[in-house]
N, C-alpha and C positions, 0 to 999 in steps of 0.2 A: 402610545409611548411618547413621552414628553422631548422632544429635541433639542442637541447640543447647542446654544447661542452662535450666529452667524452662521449655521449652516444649511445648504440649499433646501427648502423645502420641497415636500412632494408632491404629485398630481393623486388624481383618483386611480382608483384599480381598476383592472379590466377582468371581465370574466375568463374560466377558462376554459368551457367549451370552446369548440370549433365549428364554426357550422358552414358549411358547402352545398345552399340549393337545397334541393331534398335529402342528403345524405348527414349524418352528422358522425363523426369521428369521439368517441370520447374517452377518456381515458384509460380504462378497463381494456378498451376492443386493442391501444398503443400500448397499455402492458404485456398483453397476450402475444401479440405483435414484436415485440422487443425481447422480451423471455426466450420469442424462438431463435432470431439472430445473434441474440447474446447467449446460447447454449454452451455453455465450457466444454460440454461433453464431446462439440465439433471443432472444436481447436485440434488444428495439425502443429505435435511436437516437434518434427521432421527428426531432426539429428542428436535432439538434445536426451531424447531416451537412452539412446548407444552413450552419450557420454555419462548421462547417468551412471547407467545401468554398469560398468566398467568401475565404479567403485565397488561393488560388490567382489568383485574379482580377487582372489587371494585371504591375505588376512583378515579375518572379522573385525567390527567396526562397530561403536555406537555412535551413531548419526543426529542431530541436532538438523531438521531441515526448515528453514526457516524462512518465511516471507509474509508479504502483509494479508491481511484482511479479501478474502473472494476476488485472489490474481490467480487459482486454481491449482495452489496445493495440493489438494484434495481429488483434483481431476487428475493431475498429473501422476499420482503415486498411487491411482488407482490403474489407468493405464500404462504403467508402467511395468508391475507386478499381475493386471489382471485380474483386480479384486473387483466382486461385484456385490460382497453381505462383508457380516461379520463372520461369515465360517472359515475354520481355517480350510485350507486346500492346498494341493501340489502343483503346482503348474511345470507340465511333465520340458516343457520348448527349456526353459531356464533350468531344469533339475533341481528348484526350488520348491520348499515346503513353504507355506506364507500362512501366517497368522496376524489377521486384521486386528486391529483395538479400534476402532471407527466410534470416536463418541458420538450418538447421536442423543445422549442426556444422560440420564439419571433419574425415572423416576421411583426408583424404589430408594434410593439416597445409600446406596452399596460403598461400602468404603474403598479406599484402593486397593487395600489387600485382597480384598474378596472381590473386584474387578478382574485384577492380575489374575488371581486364582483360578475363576473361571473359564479365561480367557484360553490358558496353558490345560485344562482340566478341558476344554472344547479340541484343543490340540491333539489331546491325547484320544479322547472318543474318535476322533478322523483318521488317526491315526490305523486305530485299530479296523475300522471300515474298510480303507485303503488295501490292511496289510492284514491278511482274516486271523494270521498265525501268530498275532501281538496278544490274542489273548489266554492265549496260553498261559500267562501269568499267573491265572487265576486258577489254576489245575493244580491237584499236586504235583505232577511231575514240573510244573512249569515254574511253583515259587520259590525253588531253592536257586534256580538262577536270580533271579528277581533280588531274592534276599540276598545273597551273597555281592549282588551290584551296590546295591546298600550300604552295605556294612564297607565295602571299599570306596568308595564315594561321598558318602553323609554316615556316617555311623553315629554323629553325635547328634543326629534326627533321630533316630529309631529309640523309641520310647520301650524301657526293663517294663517286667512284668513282677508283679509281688509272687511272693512264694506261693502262696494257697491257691492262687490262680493257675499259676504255672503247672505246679503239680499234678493238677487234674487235665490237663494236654496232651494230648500227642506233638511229635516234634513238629507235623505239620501244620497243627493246629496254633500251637505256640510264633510260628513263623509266622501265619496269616492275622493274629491278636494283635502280635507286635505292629505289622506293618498296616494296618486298620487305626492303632494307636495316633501314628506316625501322621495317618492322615488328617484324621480328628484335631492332632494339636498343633501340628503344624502342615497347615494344606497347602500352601503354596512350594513348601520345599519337597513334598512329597507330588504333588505333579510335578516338579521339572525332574525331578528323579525319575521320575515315570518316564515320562517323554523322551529321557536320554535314552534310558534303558531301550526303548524302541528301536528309536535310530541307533543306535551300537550295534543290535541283534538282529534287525530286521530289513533293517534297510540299505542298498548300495548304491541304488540310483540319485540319493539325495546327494547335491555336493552343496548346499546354500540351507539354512535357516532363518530367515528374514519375519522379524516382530513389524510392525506398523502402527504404531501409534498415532491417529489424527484426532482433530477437533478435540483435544484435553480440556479446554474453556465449557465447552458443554458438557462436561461431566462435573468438573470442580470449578468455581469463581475463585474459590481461596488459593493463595500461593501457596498455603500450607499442603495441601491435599495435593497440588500438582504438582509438589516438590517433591511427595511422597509415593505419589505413581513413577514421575523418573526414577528415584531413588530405587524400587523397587523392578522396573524394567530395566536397572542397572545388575541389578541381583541376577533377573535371568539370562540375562546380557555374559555375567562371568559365571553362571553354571555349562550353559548350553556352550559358548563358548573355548571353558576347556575340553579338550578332544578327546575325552575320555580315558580308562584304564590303558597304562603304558603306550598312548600315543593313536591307539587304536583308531580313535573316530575319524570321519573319512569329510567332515561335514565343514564350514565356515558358519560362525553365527552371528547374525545382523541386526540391529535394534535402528528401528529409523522413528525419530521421535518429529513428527510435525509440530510447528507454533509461531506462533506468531513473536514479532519481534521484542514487543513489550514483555510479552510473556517470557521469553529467553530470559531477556536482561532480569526480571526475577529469580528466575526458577534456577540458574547458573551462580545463584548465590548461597546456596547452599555448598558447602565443602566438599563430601563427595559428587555430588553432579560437576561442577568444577572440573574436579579432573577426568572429566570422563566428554570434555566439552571440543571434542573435533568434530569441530561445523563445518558444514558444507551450504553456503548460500545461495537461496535459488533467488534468480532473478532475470532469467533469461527465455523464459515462458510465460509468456501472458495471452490474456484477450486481446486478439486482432479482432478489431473493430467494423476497421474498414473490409480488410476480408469477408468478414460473416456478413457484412450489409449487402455487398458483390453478390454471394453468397443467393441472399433471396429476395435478388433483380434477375429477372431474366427476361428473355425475348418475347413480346407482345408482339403474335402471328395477326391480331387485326388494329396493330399500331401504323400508324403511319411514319415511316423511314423508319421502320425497326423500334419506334419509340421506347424506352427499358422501363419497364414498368415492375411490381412484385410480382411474385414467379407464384407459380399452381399452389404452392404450399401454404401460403397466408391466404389464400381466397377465401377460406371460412373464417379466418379472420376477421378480415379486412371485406368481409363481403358486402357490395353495395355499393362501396368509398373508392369508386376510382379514379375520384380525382387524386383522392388522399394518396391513395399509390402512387400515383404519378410524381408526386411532390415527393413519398418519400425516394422516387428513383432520383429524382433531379438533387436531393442531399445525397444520396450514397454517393454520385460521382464527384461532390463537394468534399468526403469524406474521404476518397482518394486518396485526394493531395494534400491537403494540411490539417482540417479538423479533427482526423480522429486520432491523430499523433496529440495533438494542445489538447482534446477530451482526455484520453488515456493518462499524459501525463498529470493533470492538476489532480486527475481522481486517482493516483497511485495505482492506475493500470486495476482498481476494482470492479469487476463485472457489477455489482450491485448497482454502485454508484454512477460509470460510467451508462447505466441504463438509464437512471435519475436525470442524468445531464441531457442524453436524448429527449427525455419527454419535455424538457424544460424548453429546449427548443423546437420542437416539433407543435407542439399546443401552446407554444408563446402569442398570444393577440397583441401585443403592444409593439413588439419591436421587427419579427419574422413576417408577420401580417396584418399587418394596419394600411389601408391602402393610402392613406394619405401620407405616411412617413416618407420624406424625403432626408437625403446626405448629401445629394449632389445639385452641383448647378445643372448639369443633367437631368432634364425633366422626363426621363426613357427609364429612369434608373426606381423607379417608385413603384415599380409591379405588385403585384401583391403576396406575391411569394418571392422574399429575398434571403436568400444565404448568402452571407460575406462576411468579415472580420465584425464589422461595426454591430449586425441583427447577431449574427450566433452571441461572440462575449457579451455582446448587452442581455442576452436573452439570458445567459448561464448566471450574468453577476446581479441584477434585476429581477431577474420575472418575468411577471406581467408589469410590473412597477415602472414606474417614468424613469423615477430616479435611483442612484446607487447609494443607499444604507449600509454602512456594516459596524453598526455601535451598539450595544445594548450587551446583554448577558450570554457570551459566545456559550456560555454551557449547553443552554436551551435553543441554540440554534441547531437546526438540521446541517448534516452533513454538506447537502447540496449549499446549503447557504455559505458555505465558507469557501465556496470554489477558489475567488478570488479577493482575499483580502483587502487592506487598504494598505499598501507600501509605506505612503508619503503620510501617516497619523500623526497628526499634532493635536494638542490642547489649545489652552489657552495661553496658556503660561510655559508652555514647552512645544518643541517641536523636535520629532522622531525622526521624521521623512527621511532626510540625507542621512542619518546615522542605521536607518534600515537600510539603504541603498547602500549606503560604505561597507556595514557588516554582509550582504550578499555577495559584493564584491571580492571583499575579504575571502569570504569562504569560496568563490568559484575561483579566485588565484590559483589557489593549491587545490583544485578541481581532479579528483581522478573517476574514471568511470566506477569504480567500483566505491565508492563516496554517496553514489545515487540511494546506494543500498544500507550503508550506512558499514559496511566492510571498513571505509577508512573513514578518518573522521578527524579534528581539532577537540583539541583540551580548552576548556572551558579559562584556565589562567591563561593561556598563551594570548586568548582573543582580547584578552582584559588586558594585558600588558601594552599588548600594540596600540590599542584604542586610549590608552593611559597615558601612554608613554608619548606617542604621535599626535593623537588629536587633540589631547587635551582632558578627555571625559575622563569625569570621575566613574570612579568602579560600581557606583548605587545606579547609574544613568546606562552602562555598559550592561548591567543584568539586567535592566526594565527591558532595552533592545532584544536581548537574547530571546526574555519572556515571552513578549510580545511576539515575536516573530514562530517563537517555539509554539505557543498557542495557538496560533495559525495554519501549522506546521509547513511552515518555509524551513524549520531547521527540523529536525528529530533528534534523540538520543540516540546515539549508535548501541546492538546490542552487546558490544563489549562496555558499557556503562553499565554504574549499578542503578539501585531504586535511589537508595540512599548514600550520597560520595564523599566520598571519605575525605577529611580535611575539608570540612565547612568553615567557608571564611563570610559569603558571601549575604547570605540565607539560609531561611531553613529547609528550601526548597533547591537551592542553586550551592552546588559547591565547585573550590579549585579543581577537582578532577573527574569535572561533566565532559561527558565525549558529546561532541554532535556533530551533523553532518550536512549539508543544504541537500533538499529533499529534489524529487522528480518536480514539482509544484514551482520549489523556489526559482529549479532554473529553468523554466518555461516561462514563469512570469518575468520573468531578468530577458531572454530573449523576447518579449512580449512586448515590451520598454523600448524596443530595437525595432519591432516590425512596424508598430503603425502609432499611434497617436490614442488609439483606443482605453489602453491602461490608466495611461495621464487623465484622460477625463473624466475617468470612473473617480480616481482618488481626487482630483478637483472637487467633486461634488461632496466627499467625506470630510473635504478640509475647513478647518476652522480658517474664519473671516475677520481680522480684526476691524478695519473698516472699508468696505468693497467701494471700490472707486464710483462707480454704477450701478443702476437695479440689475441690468443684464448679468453683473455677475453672483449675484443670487440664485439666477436660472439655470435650471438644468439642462442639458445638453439637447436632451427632446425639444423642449420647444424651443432652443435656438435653431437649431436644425431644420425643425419645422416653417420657424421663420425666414429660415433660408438666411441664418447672422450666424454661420458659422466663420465664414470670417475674421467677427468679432469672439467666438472661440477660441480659436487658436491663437489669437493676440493674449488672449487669457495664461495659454496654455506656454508660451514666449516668453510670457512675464514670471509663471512659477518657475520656468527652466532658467531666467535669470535671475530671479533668489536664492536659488540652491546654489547658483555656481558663485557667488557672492560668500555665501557661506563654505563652500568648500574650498574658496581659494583663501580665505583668512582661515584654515587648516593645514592648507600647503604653505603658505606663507609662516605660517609655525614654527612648522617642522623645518622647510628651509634655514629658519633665523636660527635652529637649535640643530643645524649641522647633521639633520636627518633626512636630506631630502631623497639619497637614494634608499634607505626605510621604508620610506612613505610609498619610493616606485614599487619594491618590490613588494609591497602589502597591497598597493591598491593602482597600480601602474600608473603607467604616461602621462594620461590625459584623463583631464577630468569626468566626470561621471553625467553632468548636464549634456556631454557632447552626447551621448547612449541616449536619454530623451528628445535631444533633438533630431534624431537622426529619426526617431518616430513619427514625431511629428511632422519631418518634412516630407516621406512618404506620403503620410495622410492629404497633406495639404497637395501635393502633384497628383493624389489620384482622385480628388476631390473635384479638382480646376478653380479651385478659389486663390490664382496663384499671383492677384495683388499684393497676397500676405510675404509674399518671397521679399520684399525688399525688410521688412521689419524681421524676418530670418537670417537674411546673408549678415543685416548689421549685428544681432545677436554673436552671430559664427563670430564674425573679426572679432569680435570685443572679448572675445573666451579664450580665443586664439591668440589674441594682442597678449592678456592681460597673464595669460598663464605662460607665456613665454618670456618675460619679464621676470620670472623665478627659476630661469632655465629651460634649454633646450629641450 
């Protein structure tokens, strides 16, 4: 791939084997390994099932549950209700009847009608198993209740019969033609008549009817077809749920539709689903990380001082590799305290991916195990197994790679590859940096927990106005930011957004009445900017150079590090934090002269935005002990501090 002009170039690759002596770790044996500490199926929900489950309670409901991509949807609403197939069953503890829709594909290519159908038509077979006296139906004596259910309930399903037919019937037989008919031309209305008809007659132990619809993406990719299974899970949603002839039925009926967020915000655009759109957000059960690595560390009885090594159950894993265990105990206790919180969130809490991000650093060779890597004037600090802020993020935003890349065709990038974007992107001829940092800023102001989720969210003109109106930017420069960052996903579309929004001013992509929200990602990497100095150097290496003072700043951070010129690093890193604050005070300065300066506080606060990177970097820099650089820091400080007090206190 051919590189942007002025920007740092790369070193060589390094393999990704691991090798340890005689034993060798490879990647297959750390999926095996990882698939079992990241099992969903061992996630403790603790309290949040009883609150679940308390929606169920009284009125019937159709349910929108909604969350991202493999945070365990699917585990949770299995354990929840106790589903282990797709067959329906009773689960006697809740006095619930459950009936699964668990897509796990489509290969016969079944429409949704004839999904549903079956679905409710499987209800009814269990039914009858359960209840041995449901099939009485089928008896003479049994179909004139049957029928007579019918004709009060759906009469305008039951299909007349022509004269010459009729004729030659008994009444019985006439009865059982018709409702044969019934089935033939309209099958789905005739199972949930079915099924009522059950539960009215047969049943008093049931107080709940709960449908389940998951995984809808692998049965249909068209919105049309998953617009049409809601649509149609809506239908049984207001059969089942009226309570039958004069009040009778004793039941509550429950429709809980799984999907993902993207998916919502389509499928809610159809009219009827619309109103039927009482969502409940999940976002309070996830993979604990750090848990399940705890999990499977346990006590090594021929370790020395109790060493935590992996426990009996990965030994045919991991058989052989006991160093490798050792190393992965010495991360779990890393994983404790901060990593798996910074994993969990950039990877939106996905089991898949959060798996991806371990292996990235656990079989990292360049930056986790190089033995010659050095960060500190500490020459004790170069082990060869290092977990710390600098090897993991470098390992997650790198690779095996020296240097940090994130240009080229984000389409065809992997997931993992996008962990950590580049904040501060400029060109040539433009520069985004500060106006990604303002717009982050912007959006964690009016920050609320439930914002993570994308429950609350900013209109897409409101962000345009401020940025128009206070900074200056034009409105074409304000949607490139959003884009940018949107594609990233530091921001998302909240699932009260449509596909397409209404009142396009902007694009034909970007309209006035875009919701979006800053993601789990965005504000990790915003508090990231804050803890060390780490981030800044990753987007140094992405930035365009228009003419670098020295070769040194051409080089990438490895081998200044290696050369033991981090030093001259940070003086780097000194310098972009005072051009940005350069340019954001001829923004305050603006807005001040245009009698907006309390605006501007309440958009983007106090103090400016340079001082959140510095505060980075000068952690980095005290735990480094390269703390010569302090004096070309404190003058940076007064000079941000002089100059922006100068505009007000």
């Amino acid at each position: 791939m051919e590189r942007a002009k002025g920007r740092i170039n790369n070193s060589e690759m390094y393999e990704v084997d691991l090798k340890r002596g005689d034993s060798t770790v490879n990647d297959v044996e750390l999926e095996l390994y990882l698939s079992g500490i990241l099992n969903e199926s061992e996630v403790s929900f603790g309290d949040n099932v009883d609150t679940f489950r308390q929606v169920f309670d009284g009125v019937g409901k159709f349910l929108f549950f909604v969350g991202y991509r493999q945070t365990g949807k699917s585990v949770f609403l299995k354990y929840c209700f106790g589903m282990k197939s797709n067959t329906p069953y009773i689960n006697e503890e809740l006095k619930c009847f459950v009936i699964p829709l668990l897509g796990k594909g489509n290969p016969e290519n079944k429409t949704p009608y004839d999904m549903v159908s079956e679905t409710i038509r499987g209800a009814c077979d269990r039914f009858e198993y359960e209840y041995l006296q449901a099939d009485q139906q089928f008896t003479e004596s049994g179909v004139d209740g049957f029928f007579r259910f019918i004709l009060d309930t759906r009469a305008s399903y039951l299909p007349e019969l022509g004269f010459s037919e009729e004729s030659k019937l008994t009444t019985f037989q006439r009865k059982c033609a018709r409702i044969n008919k019934m089935q033939e031309k309209h099958k789905l209305a005739f199972y949930l008549t079915r099924l009522k008809y059950y539960l009215m007659k047969y049943s008093n132990d049931i107080e709940k009817v709960v449908v389940v619809l998951d995984n809808i993406h692998n049965m249909y990719t068209g919105i049309g077809q998953q617009q049409e299974m809601i649509s149609l899970l809506i239908d049984v949603f207001e059969c089942l749920g009226n309570d039958g002839i004069n009040g009778k039925g004793k039941w509550s009926a429950f429709v809980v539709a799984a999907v993902r967020p993207a998916e919502y915000r389509k499928i809610k655009t159809h009219e009827k689903i619309a109103s039927y759109a009482d969502m409940s957000m999940w976002h309070k059960v996830k993979v604990n990380s750090a848990e399940l690595f705890n999990r499977a560390v346990g006590i090594d009885a021929d370790a020395v001082d109790g060493e935590r090594v992996i426990g009996v159950d990965s030994e045919t894993v991991l058989s052989g590799s006991r160093e490798f265990r050792t190393e992965l105990a010495v991360l779990s206790r890393k994983f404790d305290r901060k990593y798996a919180d910074m994993i969990e969130r950039l990877c939106f809490y996905s089991a898949d991916l959060i798996r991806q991000a371990y292996k990235r650093i656990l079989l990292n060779t360049t930056w986790v195990r190089e033995k010659n890597f050095r960060f500190s004037v500490e020459e004790g600090r170069g082990e060869e197994i290092t977990f710390n802020n600098i090897t993991c993020i470098r390992a997650l935003a790198c690779g095996d790679d020296k240097v940090y890349r994130r240009w080229g065709d984000l389409d065809k990038m992997a997931e993992i590859d996008k962990l950590l974007p580049n904040i501060l992107y400029n060109e040539e001829n433009a520069d985004y940096g500060l106006l990604n940092l303002y717009t982050m800023k912007y959006y964690l102001r009016q920050y609320e927990p439930q914002m993570e989720w994308g429950e609350k969210y900013i209109v897409l003109k409101d962000y345009v106005d401020c940025f128009t109106s206070l900074l200056g930017i034009d409105t074409e420069t304000c949607v490139f930011v959003t884009d940018y960052l949107f594609r990233r996903e530091i921001l998302r579309k909240s699932f009260y957004d449509v596909e397409e929004a209404a009142g396009v001013l902007y694009n034909q992509d970007w309209g006035t009445d875009n919701k979006l929200y800053i993601t789990s990602r965005g504000k990790k990497m915003w508090d990231m900017f804050r803890d060390d100095s780490v981030l800044l150097e990753l987007c140094r290496e992405d930035m365009y150079l228009e003419e670098p003072a020295n070769e040194d700043e051409k080089r990438c951070s490895y081998d200044l590090m290696i050369e033991k010129k981090q030093c001259d690093l940070f003086l780097m890193l000194l310098k972009i934090i005072g051009d940005i604050f350069e340019q954001e005070l001829s923004y305050y300065q603006a807005a001040c002269r245009n009698g907006n300066r309390e605006r501007y506080r309440k958009a983007f606060g106090r103090q400016p935005v340079a001082l959140i990177l510095l505060e980075g970097v000068t952690r980095s820099i005290q735990y480094s002990g390269y703390h010569t650089v302090m004096k070309d820091r404190n003058e940076l400080e007064s000079r941000i501090f002089a100059k922006w007090k100068e505009w007000g206190d």
